[in-house]
N, C-alpha and C positions, 0 to 999 in steps of 0.2 A: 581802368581797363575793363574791357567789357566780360559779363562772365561765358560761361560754356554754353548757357544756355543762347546768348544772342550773339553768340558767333555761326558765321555762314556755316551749314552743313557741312558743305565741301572738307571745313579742314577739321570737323570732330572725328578721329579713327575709325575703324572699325574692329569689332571682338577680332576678325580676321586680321586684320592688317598689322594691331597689337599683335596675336602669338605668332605673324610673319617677321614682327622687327625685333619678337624676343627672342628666337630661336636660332639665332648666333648670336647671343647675349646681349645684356643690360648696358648700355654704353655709359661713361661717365663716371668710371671706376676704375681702381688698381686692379689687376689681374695677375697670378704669378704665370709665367711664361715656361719657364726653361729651370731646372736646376743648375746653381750656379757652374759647376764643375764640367759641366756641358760645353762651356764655352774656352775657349783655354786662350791667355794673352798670347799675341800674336799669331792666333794657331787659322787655320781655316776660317772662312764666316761659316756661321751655320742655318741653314735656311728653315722655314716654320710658317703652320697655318694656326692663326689663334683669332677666332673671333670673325671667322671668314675672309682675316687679312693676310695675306702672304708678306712674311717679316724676313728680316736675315735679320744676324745674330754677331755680333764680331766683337773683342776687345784691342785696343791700340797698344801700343808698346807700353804703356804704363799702366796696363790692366784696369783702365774705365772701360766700361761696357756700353756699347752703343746699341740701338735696335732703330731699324728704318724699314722702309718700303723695298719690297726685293724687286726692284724693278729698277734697269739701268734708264734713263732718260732717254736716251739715245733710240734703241730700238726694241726698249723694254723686256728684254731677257732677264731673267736671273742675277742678281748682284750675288747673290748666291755662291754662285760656281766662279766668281772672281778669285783672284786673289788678295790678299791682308798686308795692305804694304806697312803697316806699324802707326800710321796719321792719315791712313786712307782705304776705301775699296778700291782696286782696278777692275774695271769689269774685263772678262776673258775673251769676251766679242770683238770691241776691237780696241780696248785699252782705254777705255773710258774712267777718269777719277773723281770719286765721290766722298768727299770729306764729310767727318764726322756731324756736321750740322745741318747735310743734305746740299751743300755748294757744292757745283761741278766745280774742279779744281784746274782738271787741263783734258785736250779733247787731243792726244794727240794727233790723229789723221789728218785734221786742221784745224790749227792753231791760233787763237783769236776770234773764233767762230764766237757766234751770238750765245752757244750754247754755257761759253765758261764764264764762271761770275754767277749764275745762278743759282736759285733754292729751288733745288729743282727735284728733288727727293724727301717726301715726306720723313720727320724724326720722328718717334714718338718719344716722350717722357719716360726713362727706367730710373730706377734704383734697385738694392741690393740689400736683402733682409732673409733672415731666416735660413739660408744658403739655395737662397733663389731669386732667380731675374723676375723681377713686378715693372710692369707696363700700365701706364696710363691710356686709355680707352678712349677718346672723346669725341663726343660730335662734332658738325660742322661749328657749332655754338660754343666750344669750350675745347678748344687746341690747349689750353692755358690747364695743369693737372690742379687738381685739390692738392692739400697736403696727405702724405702718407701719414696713416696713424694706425698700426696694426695693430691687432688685440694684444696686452699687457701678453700672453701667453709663447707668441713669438719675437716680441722686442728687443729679447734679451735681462739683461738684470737677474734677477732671483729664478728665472725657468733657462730649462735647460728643452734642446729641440730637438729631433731628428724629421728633415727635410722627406716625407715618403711620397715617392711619383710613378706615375700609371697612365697610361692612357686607355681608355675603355669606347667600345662603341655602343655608345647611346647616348642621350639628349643631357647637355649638361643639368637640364630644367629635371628630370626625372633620377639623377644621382643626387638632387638637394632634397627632392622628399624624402628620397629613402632616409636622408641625412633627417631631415624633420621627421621620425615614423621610430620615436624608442620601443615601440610597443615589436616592431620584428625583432629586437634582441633575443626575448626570450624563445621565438619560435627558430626562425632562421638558424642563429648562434647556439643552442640549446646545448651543441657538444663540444664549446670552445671550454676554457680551462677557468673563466671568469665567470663567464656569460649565461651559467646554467639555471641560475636561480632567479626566485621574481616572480610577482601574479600574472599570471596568463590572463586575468580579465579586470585589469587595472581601468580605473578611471582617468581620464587625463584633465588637466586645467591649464588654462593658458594665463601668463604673466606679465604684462608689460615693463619693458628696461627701455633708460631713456635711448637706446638703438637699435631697440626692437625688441624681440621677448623670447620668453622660456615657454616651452611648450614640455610639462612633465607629469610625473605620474602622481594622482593624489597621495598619499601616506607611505611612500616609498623612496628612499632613499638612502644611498652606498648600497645598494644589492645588486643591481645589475645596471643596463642603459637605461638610467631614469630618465634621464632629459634631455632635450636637446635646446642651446639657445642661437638664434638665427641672430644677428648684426649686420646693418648697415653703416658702415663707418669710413665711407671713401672706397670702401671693396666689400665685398659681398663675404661672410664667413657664418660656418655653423662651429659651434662650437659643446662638445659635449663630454662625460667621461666615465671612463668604465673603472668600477669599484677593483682592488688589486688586495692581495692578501698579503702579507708581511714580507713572505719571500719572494715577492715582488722587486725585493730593493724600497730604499729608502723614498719619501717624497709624496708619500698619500695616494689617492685615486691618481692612474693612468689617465689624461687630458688627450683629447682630440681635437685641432685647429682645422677644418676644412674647407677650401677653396676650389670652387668648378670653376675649371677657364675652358666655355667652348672652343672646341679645333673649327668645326663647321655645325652643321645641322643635325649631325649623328654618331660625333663622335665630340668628345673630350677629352683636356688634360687635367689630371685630378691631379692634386696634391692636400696628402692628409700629414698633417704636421702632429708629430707624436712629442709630448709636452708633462715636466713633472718639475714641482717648485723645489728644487734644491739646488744648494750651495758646495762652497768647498769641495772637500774628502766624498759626501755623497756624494756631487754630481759626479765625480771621475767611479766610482761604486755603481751609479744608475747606468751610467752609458755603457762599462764593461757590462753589463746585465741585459742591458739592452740587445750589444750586438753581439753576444756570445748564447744567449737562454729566447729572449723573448719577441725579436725579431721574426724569426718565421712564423710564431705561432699570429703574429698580429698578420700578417699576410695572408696566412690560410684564411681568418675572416674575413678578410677584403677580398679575397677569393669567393667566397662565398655571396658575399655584397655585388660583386662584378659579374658572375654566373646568373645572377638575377636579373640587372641590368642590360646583360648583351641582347643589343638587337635593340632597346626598347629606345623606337625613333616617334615623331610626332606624330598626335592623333588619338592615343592611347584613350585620351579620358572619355573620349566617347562610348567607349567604353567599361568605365570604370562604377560601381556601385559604394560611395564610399558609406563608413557610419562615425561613431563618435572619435574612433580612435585617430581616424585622419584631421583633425582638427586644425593641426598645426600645419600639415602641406596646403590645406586652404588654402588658411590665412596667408601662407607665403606664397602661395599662387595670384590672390587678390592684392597684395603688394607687390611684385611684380609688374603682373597686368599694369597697376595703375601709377608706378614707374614710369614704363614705358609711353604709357598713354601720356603721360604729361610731357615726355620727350618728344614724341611725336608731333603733338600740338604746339611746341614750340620752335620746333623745324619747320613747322608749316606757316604759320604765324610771319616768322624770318623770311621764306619763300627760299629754305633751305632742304624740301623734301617734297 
């Protein structure tokens, strides 16, 4: 194969056209979608924009969860506003049925029409972890998902989870720096109940893991937000944790699982997965503590993280002056970019973009 360098102009990218194809996200990846509780067996579909795709939402009478293209074949309305016949959608337009694998099923208006028999409705790949619906993303090149392999953190086994979800308006791309960015703990958070302590003029050093790396503070650590580490693993996750004090409950530092699923260009669905290793008698101790003590107060900070964020749509960094401490959004911005750019190049290559 020939390299980048002697391939035709035409199909190497452009800085533009990369932070156009990344700004409803990284294709190629799990996404979590929806919390799972959102969806109810047999209950309504539920309609959703993730990734700039207009999705429905529905489970069949035996509580599999399906996610498709919300658009009836027919005259492309809303599957959406159908109804949930238990093994199928009907669209509410004129009764059109769309089985779980994207086959028109029956057209009743007329019967035998070219239309039934067909895969005529995009499916996308879900599964069901963590107590949330995850979608497979894929390009033209990869309908077929990876395997799901979520961080040890939300798997199950030995951690215990709570599912937390938000939608915020601004660029999912600038809620992963804040994510990469430990150094706003101490300024930002200065008045949360954890978050007070810590050098205000920390040095930071970057780590490599074999799925990407840690980005934290030199000679610091369990004092406040020392680190943050970014993973690529099939899905995109940051993963970080905030030091807790005894009367915390049992299970060490407080753990943070973070996943941005762009909605569109300027808004996002967060989900920040709150995570502590314990077992038994603790975990039923952590969880009561959880949603009885320490639940609002983790929100007030995400409050705070979101107050920062609103609004902030693309364009920003031409304005931006960074220095050492942004080290780590770089590098995750240059991983990204060159992500994407590889994606790109390989749709164009296929004569798929």
């Amino acid at each position: 194969m020939s390299s980048v360098l002697e391939r035709p102009a035409t199909l190497a990218p452009t800085d533009q056209e990369v932070q156009g194809y990344l700004a409803t996200g990284l294709r190629n990846r799990w996404y979590p979608v929806l919390p799972s509780r959102f969806v109810e067996t047999g209950g309504r579909p539920v309609g959703i924009t993730r990734l700039a795709e207009k999705l429905v939402l529905w489970r069949d009478a035996e509580g599999a969860v399906h996610v498709q293209q919300d658009r009836c074949p027919h005259r492309a309305v809303p599957l959406s506003k159908g109804m949930n016949e238990g093994d199928r959608l009907r669209c509410a337009y004129h009764g059109v049925e769309v089985g779980p694998d994207g086959t028109v099923l029956a057209v009743p208006g007329q019967p035998g029409c070219p239309l039934e028999g067909r895969k005529a409705v995009r499916t996308f790949p879900a599964v069901e972890q963590a107590d949330a619906i995850w979608v497979w993303f894929g390009d033209a090149l990869h309908h077929d998902p990876a395997p799901f392999s979520p961080p040890e953190q939300i798997a199950g086994g030995e951690w215990a989870s709570f599912c937390c979800y938000a939608d915020w308006n601004a660029s999912w791309r600038y809620i992963y720096d804040n994510l990469m960015d430990p150094m706003h703990g101490t300024f930002l958070h200065a008045n949360s109940h954890t978050m007070y302590q810590g050098d205000t003029q920390a040095t930071f050093v970057t780590r490599d893991t074999p799925k990407g790396f840690v980005f934290e503070k030199a000679g610091q650590r369990d004092v406040n937000f020392d680190w943050s580490e970014f993973l690529d693993d099939g899905g995109l996750y940051v993963r970080l944790e905030i030091p807790y004090p005894k009367t915390g409950g049992p299970g060490g530092n407080f753990g943070i699982v973070s996943v941005i699923t762009p909605i569109d260009e300027t808004n996002s669905a967060c989900f920040f997965f709150r995570v502590r290793r314990v077992q038994g008698w603790q975990r039923d101790v952590w969880r009561f503590l959880y949603r009885t003590k320490l639940e609002p107060r983790h929100w007030h900070v995400l409050e705070q993280d979101r107050e920062m964020m609103d609004g902030c749509g693309l364009g920003l960094e031409k304005h931006e002056m960074l220095y050492q401490h942004d080290a780590g959004l770089i590098r995750l911005r240059r991983y990204l970019a060159k992500e994407a750019r590889a994606q790109l190049m390989a749709l164009r290559e296929a004569g798929k973009a």
